[in-house]
N, C-alpha and C positions, 0 to 999 in steps of 0.2 A: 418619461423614461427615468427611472429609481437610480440609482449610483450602485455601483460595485460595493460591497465591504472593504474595509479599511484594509482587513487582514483577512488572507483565506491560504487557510494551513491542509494540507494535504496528507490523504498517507499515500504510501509510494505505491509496493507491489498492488498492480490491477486495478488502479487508481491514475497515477502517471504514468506508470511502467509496464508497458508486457512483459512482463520480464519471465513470461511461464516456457519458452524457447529453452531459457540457461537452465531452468531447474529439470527440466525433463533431460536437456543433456549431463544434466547429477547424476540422475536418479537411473538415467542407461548405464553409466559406468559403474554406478553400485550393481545392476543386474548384470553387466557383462563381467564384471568378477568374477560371479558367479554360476556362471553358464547361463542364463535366461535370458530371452528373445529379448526384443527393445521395447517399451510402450509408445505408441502412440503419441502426440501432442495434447488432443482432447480427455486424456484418461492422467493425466494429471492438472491440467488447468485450472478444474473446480477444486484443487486442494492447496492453490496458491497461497490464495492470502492468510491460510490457517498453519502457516511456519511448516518448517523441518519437520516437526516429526508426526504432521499431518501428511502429508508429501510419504514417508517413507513408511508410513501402515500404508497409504494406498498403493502404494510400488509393492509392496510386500504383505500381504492381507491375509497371509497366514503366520505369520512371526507373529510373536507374546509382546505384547505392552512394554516388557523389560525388553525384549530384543531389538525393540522397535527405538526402544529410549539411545539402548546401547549405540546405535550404529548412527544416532543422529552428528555426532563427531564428524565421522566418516563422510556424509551428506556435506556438512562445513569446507570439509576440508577439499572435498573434489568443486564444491560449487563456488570456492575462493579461485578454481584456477581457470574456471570457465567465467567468470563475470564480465558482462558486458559482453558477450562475445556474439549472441543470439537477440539477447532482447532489445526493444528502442523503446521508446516512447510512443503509447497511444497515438495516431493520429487524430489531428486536431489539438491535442495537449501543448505544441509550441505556440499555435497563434492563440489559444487562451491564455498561457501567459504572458507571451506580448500582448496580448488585450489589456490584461489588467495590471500591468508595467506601467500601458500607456496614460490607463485612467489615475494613477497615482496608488493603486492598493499592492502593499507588500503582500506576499507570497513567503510560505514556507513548508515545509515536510515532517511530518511525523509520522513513523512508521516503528513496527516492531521488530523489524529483521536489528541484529545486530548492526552497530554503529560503525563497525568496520566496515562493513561491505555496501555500506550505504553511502556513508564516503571515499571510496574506492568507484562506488557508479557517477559520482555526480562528474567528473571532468570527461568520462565517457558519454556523459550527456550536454556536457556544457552549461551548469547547473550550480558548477563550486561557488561561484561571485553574485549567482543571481539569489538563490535562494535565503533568504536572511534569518531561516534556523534550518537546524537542521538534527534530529532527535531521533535517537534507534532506540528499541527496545529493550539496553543496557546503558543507557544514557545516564536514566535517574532510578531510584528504589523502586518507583512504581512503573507499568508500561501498562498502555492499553489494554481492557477496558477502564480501568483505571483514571480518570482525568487531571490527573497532576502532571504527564508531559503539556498536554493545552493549554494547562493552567500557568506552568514556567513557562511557555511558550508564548504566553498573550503580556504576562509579568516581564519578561525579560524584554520586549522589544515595544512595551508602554503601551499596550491595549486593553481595553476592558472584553472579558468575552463573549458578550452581548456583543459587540461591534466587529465580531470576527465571525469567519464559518468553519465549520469544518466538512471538507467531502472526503469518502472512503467507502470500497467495495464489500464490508464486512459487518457485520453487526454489530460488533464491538467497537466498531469506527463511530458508529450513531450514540450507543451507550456510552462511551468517553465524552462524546461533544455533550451531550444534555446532562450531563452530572459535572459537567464544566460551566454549565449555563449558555451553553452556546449553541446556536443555531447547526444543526446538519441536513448536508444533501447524500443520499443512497447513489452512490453512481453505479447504477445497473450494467454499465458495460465492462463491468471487471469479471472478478472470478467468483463462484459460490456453485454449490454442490447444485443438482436438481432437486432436492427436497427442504429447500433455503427459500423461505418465502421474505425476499425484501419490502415486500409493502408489510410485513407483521413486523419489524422494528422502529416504526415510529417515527422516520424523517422527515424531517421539515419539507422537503423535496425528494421529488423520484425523479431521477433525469436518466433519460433511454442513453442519450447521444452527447459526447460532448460538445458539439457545436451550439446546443442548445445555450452553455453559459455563454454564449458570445453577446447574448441580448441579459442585460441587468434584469430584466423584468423577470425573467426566471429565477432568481435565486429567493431563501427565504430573507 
């Protein structure tokens, strides 16, 4: 049996988080504005982990680029009052970090949603004392794909990034960790469009199911 990693940095949305519950209830009350029926659950989920103003071209798929930009404010501002309110945590995501709590590897989060609402979710999850970073995507100059949040992230809490992982539902999760030098897992049970091939970005690991990190010998 292999050891855990020292350090295994996460991104949040569709990685730890379901958190695709709170943004579809955004993304109804931008369309209830304005007279349009409600979508679905599934007809926004695959546009999770690709921010705001992926989320509101696909709610809105006929608005212009600009329009789509403009109203990402708006998106902020209704999804600041619904947080937490829908989403939890993946099942299985608690007892892997009590897993590797218990094996001795720190644990942390890197994601690109703003840093506001990222710590605004952690006491709704119970998360603020465990997580020993914790990085949104206005944190530092750079954000994901970018590898300079991993890199202050492995810097800041005394790791080399060779001795850390990184897991994330999005391809830009994998391209951060390996231009960090750092190992990644594709966690396939997040969110991505249907024409998103995760075995084409090059992870150390493909894992279906999280229970699967319960056993070391899975990770790279």
């Amino acid at each position: 049996m292999s050891a855990f990693p020292a350090l295994v940095l996460f991104d949040l949305d569709g990685t730890l988080l379901d958190s695709a519950p709170d943004m579809v209830a955004t993304i109804n009350q931008m369309r209830a504005r304005r007279g349009l029926s409600a979508l679905a659950l599934e007809e926004v989920r695959p546009h999770v982990s690709r921010g705001a103003r992926a989320m509101v071209g696909a709610a809105f798929p006929d608005w212009s680029e600009e329009a789509v930009i403009a109203a990402v404010p708006e998106f902020l501002e209704i999804y600041g009052t619904v947080l937490g309110q829908y989403g939890a945590a993946f099942d299985g995501v608690e007892n892997l970090l009590d897993t590797l709590e218990a094996a001795g590897s720190r644990w942390g989060i890197i994601t690109n949603k703003p840093i506001r609402f990222a710590k605004a979710l952690m006491p709704h999850l119970g998360w603020e004392k465990r997580s020993a970073i914790l990085l949104g995507g206005d944190s530092l100059p750079e954000r994901k794909p970018h590898p300079l949040p991993l890199l202050y992230a492995c810097d800041t809490l005394g790791f080399a990034p060779a001795d850390a992982v990184y897991i994330g539902d999005d391809r830009r999760d994998i391209e951060a960790a390996h231009a960090a030098g750092m190992p990644a897992i594709a966690a396939l049970w997040g969110y991505r469009r249907s024409d998103d091939d995760p075995l084409a970005w090059g992870a150390d690991r493909n894992i279906d199911a999280i229970d699967a990190l319960l056993d070391a010998r899975n990770w790279p």
